[in-house]
N, CA, C and O of each residue as an XYZ file, in Angstrom:
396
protein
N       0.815     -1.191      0.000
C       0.000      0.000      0.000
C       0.864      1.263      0.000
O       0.489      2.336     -0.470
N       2.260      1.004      0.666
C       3.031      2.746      1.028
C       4.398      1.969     -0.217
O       4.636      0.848     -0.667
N       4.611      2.468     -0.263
C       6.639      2.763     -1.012
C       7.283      2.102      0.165
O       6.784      2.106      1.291
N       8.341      1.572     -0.130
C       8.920      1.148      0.806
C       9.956      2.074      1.380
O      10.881      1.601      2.041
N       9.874      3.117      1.207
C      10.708      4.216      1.555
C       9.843      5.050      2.451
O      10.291      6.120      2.863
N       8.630      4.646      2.792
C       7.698      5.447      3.216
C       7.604      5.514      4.823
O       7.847      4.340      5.102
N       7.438      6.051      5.815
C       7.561      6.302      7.171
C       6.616      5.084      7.576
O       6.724      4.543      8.677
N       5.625      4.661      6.560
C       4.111      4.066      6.850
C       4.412      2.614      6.298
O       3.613      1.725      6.591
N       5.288      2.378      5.678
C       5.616      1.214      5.395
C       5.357     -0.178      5.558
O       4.934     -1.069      4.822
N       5.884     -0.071      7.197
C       6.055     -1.531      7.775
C       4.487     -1.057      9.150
O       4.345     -1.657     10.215
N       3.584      0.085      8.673
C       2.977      0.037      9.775
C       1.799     -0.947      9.916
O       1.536     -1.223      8.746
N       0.988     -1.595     10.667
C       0.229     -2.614     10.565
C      -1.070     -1.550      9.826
O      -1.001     -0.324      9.740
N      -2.267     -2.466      9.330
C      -3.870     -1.647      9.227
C      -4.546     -2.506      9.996
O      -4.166     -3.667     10.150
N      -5.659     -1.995     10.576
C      -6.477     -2.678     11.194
C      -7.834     -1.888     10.872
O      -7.866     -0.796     10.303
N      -9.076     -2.688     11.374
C     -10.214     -2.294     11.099
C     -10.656     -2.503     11.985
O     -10.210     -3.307     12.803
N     -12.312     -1.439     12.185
C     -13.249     -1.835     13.289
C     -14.501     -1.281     12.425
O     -14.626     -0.516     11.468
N     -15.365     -2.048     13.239
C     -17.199     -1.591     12.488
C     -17.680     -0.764     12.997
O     -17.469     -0.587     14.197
N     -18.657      0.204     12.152
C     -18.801      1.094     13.513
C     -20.325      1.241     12.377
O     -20.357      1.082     11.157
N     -21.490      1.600     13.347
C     -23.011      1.777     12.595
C     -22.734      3.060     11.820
O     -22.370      4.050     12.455
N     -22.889      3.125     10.383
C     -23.820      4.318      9.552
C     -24.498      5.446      9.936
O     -24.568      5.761     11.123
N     -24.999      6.080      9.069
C     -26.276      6.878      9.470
C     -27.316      6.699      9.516
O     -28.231      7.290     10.089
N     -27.245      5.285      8.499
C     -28.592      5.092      8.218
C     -28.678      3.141      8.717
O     -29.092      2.126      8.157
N     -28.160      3.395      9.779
C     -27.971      2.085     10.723
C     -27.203      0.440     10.461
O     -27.069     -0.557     11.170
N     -26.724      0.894      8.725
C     -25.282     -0.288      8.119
C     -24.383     -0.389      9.187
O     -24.225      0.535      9.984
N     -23.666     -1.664      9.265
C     -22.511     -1.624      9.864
C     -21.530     -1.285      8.805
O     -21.738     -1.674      7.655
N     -20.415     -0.549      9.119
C     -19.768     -0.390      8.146
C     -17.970     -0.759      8.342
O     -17.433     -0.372      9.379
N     -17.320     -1.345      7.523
C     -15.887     -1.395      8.087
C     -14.843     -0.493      7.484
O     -14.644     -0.141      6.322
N     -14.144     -0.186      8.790
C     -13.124      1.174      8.992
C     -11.765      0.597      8.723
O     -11.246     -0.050      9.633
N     -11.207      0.729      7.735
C      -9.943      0.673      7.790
C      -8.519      1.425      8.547
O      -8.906      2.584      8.693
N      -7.739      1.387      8.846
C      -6.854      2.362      9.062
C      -5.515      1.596     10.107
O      -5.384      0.595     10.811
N      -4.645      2.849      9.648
C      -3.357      2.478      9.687
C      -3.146      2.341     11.533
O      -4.071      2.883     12.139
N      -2.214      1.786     12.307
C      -1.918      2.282     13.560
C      -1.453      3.118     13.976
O      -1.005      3.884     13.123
N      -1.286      3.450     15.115
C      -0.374      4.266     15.211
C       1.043      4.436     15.567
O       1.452      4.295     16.719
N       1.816      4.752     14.524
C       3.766      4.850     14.241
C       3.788      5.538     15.742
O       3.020      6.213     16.428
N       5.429      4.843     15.882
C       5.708      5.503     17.031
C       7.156      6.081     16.516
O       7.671      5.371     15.652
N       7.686      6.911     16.786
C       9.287      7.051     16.426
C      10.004      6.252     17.753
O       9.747      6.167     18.954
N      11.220      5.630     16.693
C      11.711      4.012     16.952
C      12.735      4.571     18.011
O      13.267      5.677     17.919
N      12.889      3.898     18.766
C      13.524      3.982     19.881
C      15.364      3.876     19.438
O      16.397      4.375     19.884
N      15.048      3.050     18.467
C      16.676      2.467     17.737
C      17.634      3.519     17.599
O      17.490      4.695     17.267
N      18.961      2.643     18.023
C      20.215      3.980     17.723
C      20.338      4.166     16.173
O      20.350      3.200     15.410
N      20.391      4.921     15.929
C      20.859      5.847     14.432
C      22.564      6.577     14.236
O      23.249      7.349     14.906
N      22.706      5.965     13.170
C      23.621      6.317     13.007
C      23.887      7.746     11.869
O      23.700      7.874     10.659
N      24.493      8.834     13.120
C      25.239     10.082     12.443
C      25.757     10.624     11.438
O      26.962     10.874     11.434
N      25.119     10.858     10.597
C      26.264     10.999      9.530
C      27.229     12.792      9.148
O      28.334     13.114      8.711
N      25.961     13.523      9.649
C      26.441     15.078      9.570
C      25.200     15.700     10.901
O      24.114     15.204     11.199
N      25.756     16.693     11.366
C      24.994     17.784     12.279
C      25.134     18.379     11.430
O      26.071     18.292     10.637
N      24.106     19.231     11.391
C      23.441     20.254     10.311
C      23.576     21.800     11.162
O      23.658     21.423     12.331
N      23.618     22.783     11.173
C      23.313     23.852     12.354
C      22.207     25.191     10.873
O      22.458     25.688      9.775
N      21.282     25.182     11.653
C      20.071     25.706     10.581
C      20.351     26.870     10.658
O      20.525     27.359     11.774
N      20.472     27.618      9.548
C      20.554     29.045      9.028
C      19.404     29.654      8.631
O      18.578     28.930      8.074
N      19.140     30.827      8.782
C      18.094     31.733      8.609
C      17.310     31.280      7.279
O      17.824     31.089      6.177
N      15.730     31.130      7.681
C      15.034     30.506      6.346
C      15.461     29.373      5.545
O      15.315     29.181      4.338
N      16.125     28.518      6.612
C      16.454     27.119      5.646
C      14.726     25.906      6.192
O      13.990     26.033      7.170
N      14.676     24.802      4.973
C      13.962     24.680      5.264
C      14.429     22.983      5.156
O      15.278     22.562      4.370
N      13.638     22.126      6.166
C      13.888     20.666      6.249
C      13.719     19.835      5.416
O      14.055     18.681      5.681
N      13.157     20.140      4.170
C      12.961     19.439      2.892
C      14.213     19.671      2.072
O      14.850     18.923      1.330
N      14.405     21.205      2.510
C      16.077     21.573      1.318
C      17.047     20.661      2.440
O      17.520     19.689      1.851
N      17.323     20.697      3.402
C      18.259     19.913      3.870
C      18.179     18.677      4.067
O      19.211     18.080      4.373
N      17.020     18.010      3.954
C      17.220     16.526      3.646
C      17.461     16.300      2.409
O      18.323     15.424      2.339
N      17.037     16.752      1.107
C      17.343     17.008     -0.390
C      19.096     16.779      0.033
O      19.577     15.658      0.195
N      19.878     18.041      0.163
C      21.061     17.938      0.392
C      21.792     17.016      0.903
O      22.818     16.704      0.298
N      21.467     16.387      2.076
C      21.684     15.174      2.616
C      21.702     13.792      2.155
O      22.675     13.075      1.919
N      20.473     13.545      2.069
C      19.755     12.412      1.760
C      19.371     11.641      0.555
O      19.102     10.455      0.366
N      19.464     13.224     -0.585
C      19.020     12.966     -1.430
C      17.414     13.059     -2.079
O      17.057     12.994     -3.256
N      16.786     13.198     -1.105
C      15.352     13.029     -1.599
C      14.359     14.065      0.138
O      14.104     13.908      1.332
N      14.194     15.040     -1.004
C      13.138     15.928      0.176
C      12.370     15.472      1.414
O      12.287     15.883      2.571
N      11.595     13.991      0.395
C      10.511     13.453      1.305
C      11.295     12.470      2.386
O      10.595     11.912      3.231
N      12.126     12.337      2.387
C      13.084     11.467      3.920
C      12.953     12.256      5.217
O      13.301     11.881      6.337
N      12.316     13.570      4.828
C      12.627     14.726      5.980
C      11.572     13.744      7.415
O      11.191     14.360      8.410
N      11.366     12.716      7.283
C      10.832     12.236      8.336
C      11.904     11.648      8.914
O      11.858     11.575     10.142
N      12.884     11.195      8.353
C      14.505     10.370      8.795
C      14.667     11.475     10.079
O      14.719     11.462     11.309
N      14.717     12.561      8.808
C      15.554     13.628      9.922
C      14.510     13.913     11.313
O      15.069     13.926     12.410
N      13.671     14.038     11.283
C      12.597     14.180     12.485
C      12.756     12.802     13.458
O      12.462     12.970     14.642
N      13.181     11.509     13.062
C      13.118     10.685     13.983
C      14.744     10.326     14.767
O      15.091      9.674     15.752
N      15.444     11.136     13.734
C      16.647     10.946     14.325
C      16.779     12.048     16.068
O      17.399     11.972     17.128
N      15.795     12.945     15.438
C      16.063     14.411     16.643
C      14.508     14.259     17.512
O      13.969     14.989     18.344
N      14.121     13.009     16.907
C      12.945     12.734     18.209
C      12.098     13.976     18.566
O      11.857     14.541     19.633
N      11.625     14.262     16.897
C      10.438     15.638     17.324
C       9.224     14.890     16.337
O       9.537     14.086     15.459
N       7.969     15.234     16.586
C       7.059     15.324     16.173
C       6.670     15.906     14.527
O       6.498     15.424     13.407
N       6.659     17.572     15.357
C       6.429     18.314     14.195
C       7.822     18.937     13.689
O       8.598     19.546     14.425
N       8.046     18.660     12.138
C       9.362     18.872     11.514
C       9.716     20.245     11.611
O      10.849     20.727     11.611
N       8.576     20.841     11.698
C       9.528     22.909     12.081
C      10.379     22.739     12.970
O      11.594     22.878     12.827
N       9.628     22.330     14.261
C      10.618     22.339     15.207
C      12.181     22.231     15.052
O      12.922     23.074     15.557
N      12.558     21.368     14.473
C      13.807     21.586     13.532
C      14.681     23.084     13.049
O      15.870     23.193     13.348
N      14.296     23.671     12.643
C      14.426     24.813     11.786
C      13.647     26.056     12.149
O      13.913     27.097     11.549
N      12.559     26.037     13.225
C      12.121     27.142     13.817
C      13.419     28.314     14.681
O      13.381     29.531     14.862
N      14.401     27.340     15.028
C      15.154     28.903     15.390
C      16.455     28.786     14.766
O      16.714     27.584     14.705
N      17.626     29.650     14.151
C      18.337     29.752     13.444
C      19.809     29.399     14.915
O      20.071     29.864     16.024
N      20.307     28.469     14.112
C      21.431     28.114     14.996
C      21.775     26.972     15.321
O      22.891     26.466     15.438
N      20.161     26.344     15.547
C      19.726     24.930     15.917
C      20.711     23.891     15.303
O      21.096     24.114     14.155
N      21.056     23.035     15.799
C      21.736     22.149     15.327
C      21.247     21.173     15.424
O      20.767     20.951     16.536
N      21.085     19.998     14.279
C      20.043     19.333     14.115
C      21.100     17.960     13.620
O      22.077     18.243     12.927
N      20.845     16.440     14.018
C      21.242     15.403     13.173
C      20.942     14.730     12.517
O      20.023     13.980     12.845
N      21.636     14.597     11.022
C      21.008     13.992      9.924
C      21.916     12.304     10.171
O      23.096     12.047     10.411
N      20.677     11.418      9.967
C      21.122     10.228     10.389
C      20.385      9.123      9.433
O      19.512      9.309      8.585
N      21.103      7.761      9.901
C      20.514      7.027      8.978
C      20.239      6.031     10.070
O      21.160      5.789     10.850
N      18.567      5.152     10.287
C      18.576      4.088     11.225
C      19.938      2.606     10.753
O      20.468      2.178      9.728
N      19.964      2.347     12.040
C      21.302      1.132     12.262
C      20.345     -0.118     11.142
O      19.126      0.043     11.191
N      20.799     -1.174     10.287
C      20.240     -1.674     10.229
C      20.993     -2.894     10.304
O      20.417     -3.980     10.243
């Protein structure tokens, strides 16, 4: 269902029934919920964010590919990816999980 490059990848789906509007049972698909992996990662560059840089251009640079910018979010164990790049200075690590 995801790319195998995808954050959603290896995540399980599950379903539950839940009544209609018009009193069908109906079945719900959906994904679980990802947790960011506890696993050591390995370092490859600290980044330190400069004024108006943005986490898609520096995973691009890095990584190679914009959409990894979730790599970079699980390596620095944040949620939301601004956080990253919201203040200029920040030093941030671009990493790759151990495999």
């Amino acid at each position: 269902m995801f790319d195998p490059i995808s954050r959603y990848f290896t995540i399980e789906t599950a379903s539950m029934t839940v009544l209609g509007g018009d009193g069908e049972s109906l079945e719900v698909r959906y994904l679980k919920r990802r947790f960011i992996p506890r696993a050591r990662m390995t370092t490859l560059v600290e980044h330190r964010v400069a004024q108006g840089e943005r986490l898609d251009n520096i995973t691009a640079r890095y990584l190679g590919d914009p959409l990894q910018f979730w790599r970079v979010c699980d390596a620095n164990t944040v949620l939301r990816p601004e956080e990253l790049t919201e203040e200029t200075g920040n030093v941030i690590a671009i990493a790759l999980p151990n495999m």
